[in-house]
C-alpha positions as CSV (number, residue, x, y, z in Angstrom):
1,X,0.0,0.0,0.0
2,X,1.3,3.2,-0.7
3,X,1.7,6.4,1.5
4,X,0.5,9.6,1.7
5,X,2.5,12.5,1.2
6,X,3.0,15.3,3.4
7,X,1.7,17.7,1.1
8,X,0.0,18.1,-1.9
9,X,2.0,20.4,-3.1
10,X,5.6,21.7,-2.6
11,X,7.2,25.3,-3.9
12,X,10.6,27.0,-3.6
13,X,11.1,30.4,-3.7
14,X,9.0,33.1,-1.8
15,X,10.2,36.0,-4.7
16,X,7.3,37.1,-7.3
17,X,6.4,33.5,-8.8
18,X,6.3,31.8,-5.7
19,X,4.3,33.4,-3.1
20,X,1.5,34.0,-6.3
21,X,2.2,29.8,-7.2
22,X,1.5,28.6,-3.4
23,X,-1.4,31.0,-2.9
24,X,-3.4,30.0,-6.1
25,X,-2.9,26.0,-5.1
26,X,-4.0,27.2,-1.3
27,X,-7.0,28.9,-2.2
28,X,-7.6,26.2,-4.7
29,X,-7.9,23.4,-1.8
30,X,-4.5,22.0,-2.3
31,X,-2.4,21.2,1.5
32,X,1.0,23.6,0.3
33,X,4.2,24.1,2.0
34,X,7.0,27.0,0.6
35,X,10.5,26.4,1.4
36,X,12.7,29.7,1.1
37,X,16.2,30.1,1.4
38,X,15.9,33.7,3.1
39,X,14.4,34.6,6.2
40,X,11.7,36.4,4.8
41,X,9.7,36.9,1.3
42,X,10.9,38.8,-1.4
43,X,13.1,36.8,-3.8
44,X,15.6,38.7,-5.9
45,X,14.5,41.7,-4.1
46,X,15.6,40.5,-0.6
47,X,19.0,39.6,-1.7
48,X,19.8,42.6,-4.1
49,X,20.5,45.6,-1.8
50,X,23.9,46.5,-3.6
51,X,23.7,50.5,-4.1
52,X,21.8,52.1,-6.7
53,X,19.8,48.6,-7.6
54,X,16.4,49.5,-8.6
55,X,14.0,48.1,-11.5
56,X,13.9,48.7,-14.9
57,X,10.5,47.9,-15.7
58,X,8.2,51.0,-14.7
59,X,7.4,50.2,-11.2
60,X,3.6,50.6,-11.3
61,X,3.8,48.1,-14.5
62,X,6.2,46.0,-12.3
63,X,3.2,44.5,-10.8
64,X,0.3,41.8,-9.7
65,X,-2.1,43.3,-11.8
66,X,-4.3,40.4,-10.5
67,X,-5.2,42.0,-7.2
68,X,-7.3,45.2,-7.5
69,X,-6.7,45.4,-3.8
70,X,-3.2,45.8,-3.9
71,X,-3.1,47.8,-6.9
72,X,-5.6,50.4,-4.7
73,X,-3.5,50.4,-1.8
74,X,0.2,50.7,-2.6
75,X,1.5,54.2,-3.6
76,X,4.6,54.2,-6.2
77,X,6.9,57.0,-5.4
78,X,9.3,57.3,-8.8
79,X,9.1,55.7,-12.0
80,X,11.5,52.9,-11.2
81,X,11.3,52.1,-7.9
82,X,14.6,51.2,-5.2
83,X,14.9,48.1,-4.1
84,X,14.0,49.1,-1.2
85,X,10.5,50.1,-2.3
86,X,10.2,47.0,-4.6
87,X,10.8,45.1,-1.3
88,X,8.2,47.4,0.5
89,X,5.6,46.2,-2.2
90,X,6.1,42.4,-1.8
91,X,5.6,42.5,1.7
92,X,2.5,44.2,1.1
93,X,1.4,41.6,-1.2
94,X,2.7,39.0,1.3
95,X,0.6,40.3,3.9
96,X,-2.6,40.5,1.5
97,X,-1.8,37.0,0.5
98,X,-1.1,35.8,4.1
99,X,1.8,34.0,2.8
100,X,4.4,33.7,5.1
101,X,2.2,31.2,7.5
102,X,2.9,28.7,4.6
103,X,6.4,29.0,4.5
104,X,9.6,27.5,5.9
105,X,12.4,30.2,5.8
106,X,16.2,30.0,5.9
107,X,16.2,26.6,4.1
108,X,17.1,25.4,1.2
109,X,16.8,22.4,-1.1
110,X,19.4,19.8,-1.5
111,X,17.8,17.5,-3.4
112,X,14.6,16.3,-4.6
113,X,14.3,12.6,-5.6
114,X,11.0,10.9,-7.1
115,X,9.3,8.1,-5.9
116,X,8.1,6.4,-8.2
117,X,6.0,3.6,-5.7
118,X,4.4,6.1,-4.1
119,X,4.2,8.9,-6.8
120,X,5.5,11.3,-5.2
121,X,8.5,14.1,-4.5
122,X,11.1,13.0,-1.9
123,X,12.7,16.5,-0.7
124,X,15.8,16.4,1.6
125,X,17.0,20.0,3.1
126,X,20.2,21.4,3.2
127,X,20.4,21.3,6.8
128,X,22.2,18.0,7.9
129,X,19.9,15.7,9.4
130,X,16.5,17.0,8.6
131,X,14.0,15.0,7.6
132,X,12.7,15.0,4.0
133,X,9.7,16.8,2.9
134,X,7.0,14.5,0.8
135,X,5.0,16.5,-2.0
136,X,2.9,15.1,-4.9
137,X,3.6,18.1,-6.6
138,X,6.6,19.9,-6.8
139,X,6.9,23.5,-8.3
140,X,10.3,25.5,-8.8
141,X,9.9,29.1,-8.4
142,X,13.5,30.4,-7.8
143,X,13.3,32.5,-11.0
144,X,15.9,33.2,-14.3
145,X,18.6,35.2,-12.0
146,X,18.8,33.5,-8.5
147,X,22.4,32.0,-8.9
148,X,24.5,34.3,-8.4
149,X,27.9,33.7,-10.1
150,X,31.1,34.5,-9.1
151,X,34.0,34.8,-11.6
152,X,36.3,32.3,-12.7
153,X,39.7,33.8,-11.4
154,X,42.3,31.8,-9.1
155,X,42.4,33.6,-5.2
156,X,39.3,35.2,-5.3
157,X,38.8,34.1,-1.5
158,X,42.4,35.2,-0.9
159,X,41.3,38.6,-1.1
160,X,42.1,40.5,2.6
161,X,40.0,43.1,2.0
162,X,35.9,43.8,2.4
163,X,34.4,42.1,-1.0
164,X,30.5,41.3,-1.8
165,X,29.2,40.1,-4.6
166,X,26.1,42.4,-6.0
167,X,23.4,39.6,-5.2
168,X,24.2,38.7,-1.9
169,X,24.4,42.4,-0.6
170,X,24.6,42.3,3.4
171,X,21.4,43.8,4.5
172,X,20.5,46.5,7.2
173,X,18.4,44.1,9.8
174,X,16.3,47.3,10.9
175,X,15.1,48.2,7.2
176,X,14.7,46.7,3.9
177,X,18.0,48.4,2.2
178,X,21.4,47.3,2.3
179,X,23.7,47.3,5.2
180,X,25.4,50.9,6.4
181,X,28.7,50.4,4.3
182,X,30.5,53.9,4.0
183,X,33.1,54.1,0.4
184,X,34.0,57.5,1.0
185,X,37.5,57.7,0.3
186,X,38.1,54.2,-0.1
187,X,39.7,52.7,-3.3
188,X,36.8,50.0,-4.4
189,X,36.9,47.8,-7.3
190,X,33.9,46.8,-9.1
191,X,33.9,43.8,-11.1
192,X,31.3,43.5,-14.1
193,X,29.7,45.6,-16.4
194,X,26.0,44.2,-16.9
195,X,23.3,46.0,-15.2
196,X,24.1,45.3,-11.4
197,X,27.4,46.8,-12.5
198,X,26.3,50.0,-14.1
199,X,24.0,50.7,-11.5
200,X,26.4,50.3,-9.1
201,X,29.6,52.0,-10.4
202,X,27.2,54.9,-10.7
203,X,26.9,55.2,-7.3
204,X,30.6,54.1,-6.0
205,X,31.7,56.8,-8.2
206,X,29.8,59.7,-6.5
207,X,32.1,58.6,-3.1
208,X,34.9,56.9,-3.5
209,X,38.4,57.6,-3.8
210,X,39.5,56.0,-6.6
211,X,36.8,53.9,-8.5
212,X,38.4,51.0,-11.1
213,X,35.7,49.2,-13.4
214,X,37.2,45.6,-14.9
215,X,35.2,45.2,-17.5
216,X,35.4,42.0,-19.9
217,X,32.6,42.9,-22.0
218,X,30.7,46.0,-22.4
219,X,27.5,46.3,-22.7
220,X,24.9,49.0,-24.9
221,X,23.3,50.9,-21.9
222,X,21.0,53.9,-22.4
223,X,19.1,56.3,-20.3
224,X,16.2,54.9,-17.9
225,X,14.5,58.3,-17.2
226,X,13.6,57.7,-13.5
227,X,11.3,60.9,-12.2
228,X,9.5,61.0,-8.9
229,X,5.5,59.6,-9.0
230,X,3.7,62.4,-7.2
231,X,0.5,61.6,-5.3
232,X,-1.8,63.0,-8.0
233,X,-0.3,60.9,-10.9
234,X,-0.1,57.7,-8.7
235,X,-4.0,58.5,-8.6
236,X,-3.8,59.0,-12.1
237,X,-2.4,55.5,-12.6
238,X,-4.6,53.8,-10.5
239,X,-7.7,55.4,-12.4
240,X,-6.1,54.0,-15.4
241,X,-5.0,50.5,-14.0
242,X,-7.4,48.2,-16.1
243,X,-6.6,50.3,-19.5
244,X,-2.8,49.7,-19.1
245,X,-2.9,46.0,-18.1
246,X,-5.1,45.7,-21.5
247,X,-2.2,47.5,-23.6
248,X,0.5,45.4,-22.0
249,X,-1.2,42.3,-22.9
250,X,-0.8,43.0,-26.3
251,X,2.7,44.2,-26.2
252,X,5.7,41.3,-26.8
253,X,7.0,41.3,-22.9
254,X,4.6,42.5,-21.0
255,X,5.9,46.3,-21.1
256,X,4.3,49.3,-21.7
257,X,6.2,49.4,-25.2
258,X,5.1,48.5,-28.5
259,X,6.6,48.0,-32.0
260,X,6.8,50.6,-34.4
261,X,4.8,49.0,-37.8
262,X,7.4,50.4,-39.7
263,X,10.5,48.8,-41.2
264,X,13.6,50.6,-40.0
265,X,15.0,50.9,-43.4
266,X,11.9,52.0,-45.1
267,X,11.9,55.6,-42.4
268,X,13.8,58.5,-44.2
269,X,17.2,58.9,-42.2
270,X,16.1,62.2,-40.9
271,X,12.8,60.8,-39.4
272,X,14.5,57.6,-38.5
273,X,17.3,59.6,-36.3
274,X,14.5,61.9,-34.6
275,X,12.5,58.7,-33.3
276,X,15.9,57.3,-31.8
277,X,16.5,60.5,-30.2
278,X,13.0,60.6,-28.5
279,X,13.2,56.8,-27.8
280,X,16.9,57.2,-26.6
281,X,15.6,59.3,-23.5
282,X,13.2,56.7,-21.9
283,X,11.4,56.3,-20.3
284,X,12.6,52.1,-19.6
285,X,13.1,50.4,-22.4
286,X,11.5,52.3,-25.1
287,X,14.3,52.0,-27.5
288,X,14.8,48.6,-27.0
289,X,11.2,46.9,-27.2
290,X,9.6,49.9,-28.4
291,X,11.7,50.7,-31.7
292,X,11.1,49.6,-34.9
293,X,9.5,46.1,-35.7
294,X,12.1,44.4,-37.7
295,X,15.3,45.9,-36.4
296,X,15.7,42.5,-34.2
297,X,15.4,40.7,-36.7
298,X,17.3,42.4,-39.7
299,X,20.7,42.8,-39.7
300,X,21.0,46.0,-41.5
301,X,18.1,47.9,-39.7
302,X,20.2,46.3,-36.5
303,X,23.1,48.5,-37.6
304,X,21.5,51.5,-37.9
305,X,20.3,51.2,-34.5
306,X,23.7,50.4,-33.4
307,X,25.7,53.5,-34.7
308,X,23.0,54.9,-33.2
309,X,24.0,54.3,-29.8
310,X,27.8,53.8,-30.1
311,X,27.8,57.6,-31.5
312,X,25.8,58.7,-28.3
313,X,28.5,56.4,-26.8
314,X,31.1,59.0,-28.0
315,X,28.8,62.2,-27.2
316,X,28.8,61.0,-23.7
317,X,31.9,60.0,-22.7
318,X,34.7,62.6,-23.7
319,X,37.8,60.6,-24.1
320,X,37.6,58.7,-27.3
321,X,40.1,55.8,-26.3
322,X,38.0,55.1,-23.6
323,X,34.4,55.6,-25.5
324,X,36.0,52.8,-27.5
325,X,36.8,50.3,-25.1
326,X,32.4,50.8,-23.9
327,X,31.5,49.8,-27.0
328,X,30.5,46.6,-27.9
329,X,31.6,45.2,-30.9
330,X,30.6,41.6,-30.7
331,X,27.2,42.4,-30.4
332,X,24.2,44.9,-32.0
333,X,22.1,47.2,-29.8
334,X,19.4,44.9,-28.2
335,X,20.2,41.5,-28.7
336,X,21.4,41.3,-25.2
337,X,19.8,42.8,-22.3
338,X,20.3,45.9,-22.4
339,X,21.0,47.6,-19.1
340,X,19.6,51.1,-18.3
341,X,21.8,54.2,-17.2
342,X,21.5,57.3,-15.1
343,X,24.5,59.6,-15.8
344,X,26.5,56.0,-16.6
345,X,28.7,56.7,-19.5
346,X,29.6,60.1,-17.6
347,X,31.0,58.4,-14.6
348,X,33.8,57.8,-17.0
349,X,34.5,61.2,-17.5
350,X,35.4,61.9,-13.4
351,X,39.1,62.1,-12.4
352,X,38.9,59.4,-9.7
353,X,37.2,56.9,-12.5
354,X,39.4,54.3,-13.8
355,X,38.6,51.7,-16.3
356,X,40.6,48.3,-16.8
357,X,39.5,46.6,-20.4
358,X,39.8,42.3,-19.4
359,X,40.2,42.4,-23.2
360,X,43.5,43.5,-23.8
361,X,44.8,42.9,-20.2
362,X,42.2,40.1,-18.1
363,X,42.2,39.3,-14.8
364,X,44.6,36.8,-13.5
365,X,44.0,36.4,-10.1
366,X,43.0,37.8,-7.0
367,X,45.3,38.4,-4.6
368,X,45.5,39.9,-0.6
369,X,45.5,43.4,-1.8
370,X,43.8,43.7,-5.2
371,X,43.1,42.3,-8.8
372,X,46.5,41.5,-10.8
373,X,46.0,41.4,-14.6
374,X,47.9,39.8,-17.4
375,X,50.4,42.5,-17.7
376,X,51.7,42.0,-14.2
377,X,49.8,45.1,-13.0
378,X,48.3,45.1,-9.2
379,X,45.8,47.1,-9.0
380,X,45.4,47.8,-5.0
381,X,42.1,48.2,-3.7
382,X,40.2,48.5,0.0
383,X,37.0,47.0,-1.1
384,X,35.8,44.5,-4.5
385,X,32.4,44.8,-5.5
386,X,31.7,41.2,-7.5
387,X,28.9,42.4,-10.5
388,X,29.3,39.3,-12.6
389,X,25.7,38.5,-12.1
390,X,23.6,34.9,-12.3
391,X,24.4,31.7,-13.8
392,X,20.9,32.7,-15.7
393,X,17.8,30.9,-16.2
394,X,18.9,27.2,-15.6
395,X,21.4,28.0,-13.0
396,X,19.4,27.7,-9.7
397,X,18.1,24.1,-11.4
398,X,21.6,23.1,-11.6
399,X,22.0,23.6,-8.0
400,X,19.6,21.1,-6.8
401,X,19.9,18.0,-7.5
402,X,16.8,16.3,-8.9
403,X,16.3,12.9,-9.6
404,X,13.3,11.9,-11.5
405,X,11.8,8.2,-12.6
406,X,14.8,5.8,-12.7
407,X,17.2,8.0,-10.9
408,X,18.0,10.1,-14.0
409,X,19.2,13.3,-12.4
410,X,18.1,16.4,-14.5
411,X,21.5,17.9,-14.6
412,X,22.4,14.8,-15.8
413,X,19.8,14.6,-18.9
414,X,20.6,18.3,-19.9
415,X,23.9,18.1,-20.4
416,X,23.6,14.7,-22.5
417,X,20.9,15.4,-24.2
418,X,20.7,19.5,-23.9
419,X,17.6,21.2,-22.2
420,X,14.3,20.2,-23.7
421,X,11.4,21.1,-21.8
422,X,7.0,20.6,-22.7
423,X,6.5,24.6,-22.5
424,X,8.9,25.5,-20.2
425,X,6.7,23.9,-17.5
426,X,7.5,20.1,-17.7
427,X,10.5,18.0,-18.4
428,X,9.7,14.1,-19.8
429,X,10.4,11.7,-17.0
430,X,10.4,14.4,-14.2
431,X,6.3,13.7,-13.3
432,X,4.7,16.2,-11.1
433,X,7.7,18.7,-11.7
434,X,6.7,22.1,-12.9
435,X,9.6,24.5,-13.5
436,X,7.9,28.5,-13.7
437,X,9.8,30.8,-15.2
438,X,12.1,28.1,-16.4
439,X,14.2,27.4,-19.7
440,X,12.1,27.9,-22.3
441,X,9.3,29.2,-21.0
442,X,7.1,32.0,-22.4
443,X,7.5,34.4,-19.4
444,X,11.7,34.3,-19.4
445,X,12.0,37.5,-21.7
446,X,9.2,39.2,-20.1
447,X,8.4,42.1,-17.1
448,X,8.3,38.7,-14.6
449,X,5.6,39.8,-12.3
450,X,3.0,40.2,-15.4
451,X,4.1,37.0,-17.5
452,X,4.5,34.7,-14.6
453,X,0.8,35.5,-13.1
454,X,-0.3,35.0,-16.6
455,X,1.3,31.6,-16.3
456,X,0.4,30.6,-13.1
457,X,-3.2,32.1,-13.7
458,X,-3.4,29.3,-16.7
459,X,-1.7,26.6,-14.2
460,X,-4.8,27.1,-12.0
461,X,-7.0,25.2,-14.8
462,X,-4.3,22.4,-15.2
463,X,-4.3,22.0,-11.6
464,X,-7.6,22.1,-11.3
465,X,-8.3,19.2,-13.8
466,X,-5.5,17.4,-11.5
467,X,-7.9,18.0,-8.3
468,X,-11.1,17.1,-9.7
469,X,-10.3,13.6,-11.1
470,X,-8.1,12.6,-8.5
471,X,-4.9,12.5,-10.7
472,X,-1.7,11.1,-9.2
473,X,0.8,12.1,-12.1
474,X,1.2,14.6,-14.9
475,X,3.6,14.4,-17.2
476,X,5.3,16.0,-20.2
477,X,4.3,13.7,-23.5
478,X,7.5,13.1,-25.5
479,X,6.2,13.9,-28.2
480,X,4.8,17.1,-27.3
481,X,8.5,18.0,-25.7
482,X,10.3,17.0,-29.2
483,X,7.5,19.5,-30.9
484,X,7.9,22.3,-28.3
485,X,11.8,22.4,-28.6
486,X,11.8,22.7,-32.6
487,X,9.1,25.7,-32.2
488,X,11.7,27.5,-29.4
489,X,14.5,26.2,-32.0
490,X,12.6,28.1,-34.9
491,X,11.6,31.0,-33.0
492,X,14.8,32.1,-31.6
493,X,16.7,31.3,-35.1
494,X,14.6,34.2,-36.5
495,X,16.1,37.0,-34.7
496,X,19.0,38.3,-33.5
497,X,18.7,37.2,-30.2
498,X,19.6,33.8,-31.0
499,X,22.9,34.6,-32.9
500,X,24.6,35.7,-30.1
501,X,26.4,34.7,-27.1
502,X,24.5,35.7,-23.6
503,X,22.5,34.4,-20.6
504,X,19.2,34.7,-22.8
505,X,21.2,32.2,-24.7
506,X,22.4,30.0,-22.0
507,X,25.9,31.0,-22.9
508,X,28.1,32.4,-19.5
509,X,31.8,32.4,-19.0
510,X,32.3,31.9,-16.0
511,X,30.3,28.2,-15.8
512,X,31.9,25.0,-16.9
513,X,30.5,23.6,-20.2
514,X,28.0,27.2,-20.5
515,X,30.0,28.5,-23.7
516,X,27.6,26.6,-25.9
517,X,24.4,28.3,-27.4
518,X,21.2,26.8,-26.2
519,X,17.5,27.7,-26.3
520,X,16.3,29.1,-22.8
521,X,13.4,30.7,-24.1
522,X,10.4,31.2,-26.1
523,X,10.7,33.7,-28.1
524,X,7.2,34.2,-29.8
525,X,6.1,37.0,-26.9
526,X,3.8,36.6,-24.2
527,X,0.0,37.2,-26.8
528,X,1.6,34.3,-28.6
529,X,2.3,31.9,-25.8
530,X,-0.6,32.7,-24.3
531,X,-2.9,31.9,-26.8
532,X,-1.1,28.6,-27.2
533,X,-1.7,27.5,-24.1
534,X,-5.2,28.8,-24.1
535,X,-5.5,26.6,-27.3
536,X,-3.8,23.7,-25.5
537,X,-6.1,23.4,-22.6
538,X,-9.1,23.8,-25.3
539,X,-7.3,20.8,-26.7
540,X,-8.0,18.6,-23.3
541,X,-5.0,19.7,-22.3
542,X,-2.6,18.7,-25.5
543,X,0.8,17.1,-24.6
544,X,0.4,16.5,-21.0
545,X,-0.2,12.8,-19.6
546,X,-2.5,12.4,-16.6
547,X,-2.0,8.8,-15.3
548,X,0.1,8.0,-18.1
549,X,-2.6,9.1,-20.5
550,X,-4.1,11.8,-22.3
551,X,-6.8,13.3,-20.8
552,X,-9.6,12.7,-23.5
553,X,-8.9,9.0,-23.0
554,X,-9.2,9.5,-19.0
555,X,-12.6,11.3,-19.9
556,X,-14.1,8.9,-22.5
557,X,-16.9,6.9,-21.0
558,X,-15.7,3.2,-20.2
């Protein structure tokens, strides 16, 4: 006979997916249990509390747009919101969602192991000697940039000095900001030039003594156009709510943005120039997602984007050796995240700014008092800030080992056979393991706190249909994987995106066996993917086996 788990249903992570993932399955009837590794809610939000880290996405966007409560209650007070604030609003949600009574904080997950006798999830804790957690479900929610990744240089831990790394900033115990770290006058390093490290440097630059930015690769950055929200336009928005969740619906991430319907190369020059100029400014990412339609796509409107940017590159910046060495040249404008600036690019232009370019000299070690490079240089240093950001989207997976039906661990199958998911939700031979916001998922290039309610909205039905026929497995058909992973294949290959090197494309430096290109996400937008699923569960539930079947066989009359 078998036994009964513990829980129905098991999720880790208490950032933006998670609390939203247990709450549906709790108010649904399901017995749920959260496991988070920090002592409180908030995810990406807790841990981030580096100086000067704040969203990107305009904060009152950067929201659950399924609450009408919340959205009434909580006051934004500038257009991209601290992390402070950010924090500030996931509390508040955690509170309306009573959410922390579900949770077990300051734990982690070692490994999960299936069960295949008594269909269910076997989860064993980091902490030595603690007994294992049974689930019949089990839902990962630790989100595309939750591993932070530290870079791959000999004596990094030999370092004497005071050194963080951007997300696992030491926290203030009495607030939600960062700890009470002073830089004034110190020499600080900062190590990374993605957008944890241009939102930092902008900050370290305004206090300490001598600033030095190792950058391997730089990155197109433009402004974010932050303002302050005053009370009467936060009363604006809320009037408004319902009209701008409708408009980002239709948009490709979830962003207040939309494509031009215009070909870039069709636009006379001089018209062409005035929209990047007005897009250039912000707010967000407006010249990114809200350009024109085919320049992702094309390689020549792609270029005129480009020298775009690299010559507001060299307005910026007035040394023209060193507006060089921040220009990328192994990649166009927007086919990598592109990071958003205030006063970035003119950081460079201070006296006490220095920066080191990895490319002609890189880093070859750490040592007691600072970073050497190649040239035999030490460069000494009080304090090194680590901005080298997540092993991305797969990276917390890879951290955990799972085991699913004969012991085949996940990490295992993926680097054999590469990652192949059914939707970004379901791997073949993993039963009852649903991965949100995971490789190749609809809601990995999207505003997160939009897309993955959109998600988890739609895995209310599929859950639902698990509840009311008493099902004891789901699983990913393989046939339905093999098709998804040829669509992801085919839509990435069409644009830009997919031709180059970056954590969209699984593709990071500083990870073993991570230099190869893989397909981490669905690139169709969000209206696309949702209609697909939409079209899937009208489909009783297409590529998904209940029982081992299909559910129109479970539902045909014996």
């Amino acid at each position: 006979m078998s036994k009964q788990p513990d829980f129905d249903a098991v999720v880790i992570g208490a950032g933006i997916t998670g609390m939203y993932q247990l709450y549906k399955l709790r108010e649904q009837g399901f017995k749920v249990k959260g496991i988070e590794g920090a002592p409180d809610v908030g995810g990406a939000w807790f841990w981030n509390r580096y100086p000067g880290c704040r969203v990107d996405s305009e904060s009152h966007t950067y929201s659950y747009f399924w609450s009408d409560e919340l959205k009434q209650k909580f006051n934004w007070t500038e257009r991209f919101a601290g992390q402070p604030e950010v924090l500030t609003y996931l509390q508040t949600a955690a509170d309306l969602m009573d959410i922390r009574k579900d949770y077990i904080f300051n734990q982690r997950v070692k490994t999960a192991r299936w069960d295949d006798e008594n269909k269910y999830w076997v989860i064993q804790l980091e902490e030595g000697g603690s007994t294992p957690i049974t689930s019949r479900f089990f839902f990962s929610a630790m989100g595309p940039l939750s591993a932070p990744q530290m870079p791959n240089v000999p004596g990094v831990y030999t370092f004497e000095g005071d050194w963080w790394h951007t997300g696992r900033w030491p926290r203030d115990p009495d607030s939600n900001h960062g700890a009470k770290i002073d830089f004034t006058g110190k020499r600080v390093a900062v190590v990374g030039t993605g957008a944890s490290g241009v939102q930092v440097i902008q900050e370290m630059s305004k206090v300490a003594k001598e600033l030095f930015v190792f950058q391997r690769s730089p990155n197109w950055t433009n402004p974010l156009g932050n303002a302050p929200v005053s009370q009467e336009e936060m009363d604006e928005i809320k009037r408004n709510y319902n009209k701008l969740n409708e408009f980002c619906d239709t948009t490709l991430s979830g962003f207040p943005h939309k494509w031009i319907d215009r070909d870039t190369l069709d636009v006379p020059e001089e018209e062409r120039d005035a929209t990047f100029e007005d897009l250039y400014k912000g707010p967000g990412f407006r010249l990114w997602l809200g350009n024109y339609h085919d320049y992702l796509e094309n390689p020549e409107a792609n270029k005129v984007v480009t020298e775009f940017v690299a010559r507001k590159i060299r307005e910026r910046v007035k040394d023209p050796v060193t507006a060089e060495k921040l220009t990328p040249r192994d990649h166009g404008y927007g086919t990598r995240r592109v990071p958003m600036d205030t006063k970035y690019y003119e950081c460079y232009n201070q006296d006490n700014v220095h920066l080191v370019d990895l490319r002609e000299t890189p880093m070859e070690q750490v040592e007691a008092t600072g970073i050497r490079t190649s040239d035999g240089k030490l460069y000494e240093v009080d304090v090194i800030v680590y901005a080298t950001g997540f092993y991305a989207i797969r990276g917390s997976l890879s951290r955990i080992e799972i085991y699913g039906k004969d012991g085949r661990s996940l990490n295992q199958v993926w680097r054999d056979e590469g990652v192949k998911t059914y939707l970004g939700l379901m791997v073949d031979g993993f039963p009852n393991f649903f991965t949100l916001v995971g490789p190749q998922n609809g809601t990995v290039f999207c505003n997160i706190p939009r897309c993955s309610a959109t998600a988890i909205d739609w895995n209310e039905g599929l859950m639902q249909n698990v509840f009311d026929m008493n099902i004891k497995t789901i699983e990913a058909d393989p046939t339905a994987q093999n098709e998804w992973n040829h669509l992801c294949e085919e839509k990435l290959a069409k644009g830009l995106l997919g031709k180059t090197d970056s954590w969209f494309t699984g593709v990071n430096k500083n990870v073993a066996g991570a230099q190869k290109r893989e397909v981490l996400f669905y690139a169709g937008g969000i209206p696309e993917f949702k209609e697909l699923c939409v079209d899937i569960q009208n489909d009783n539930w297409r590529g998904f086996l209940f029982d081992g079947a299909p559910a129109a066989k479970l539902t045909e009359p014996a």
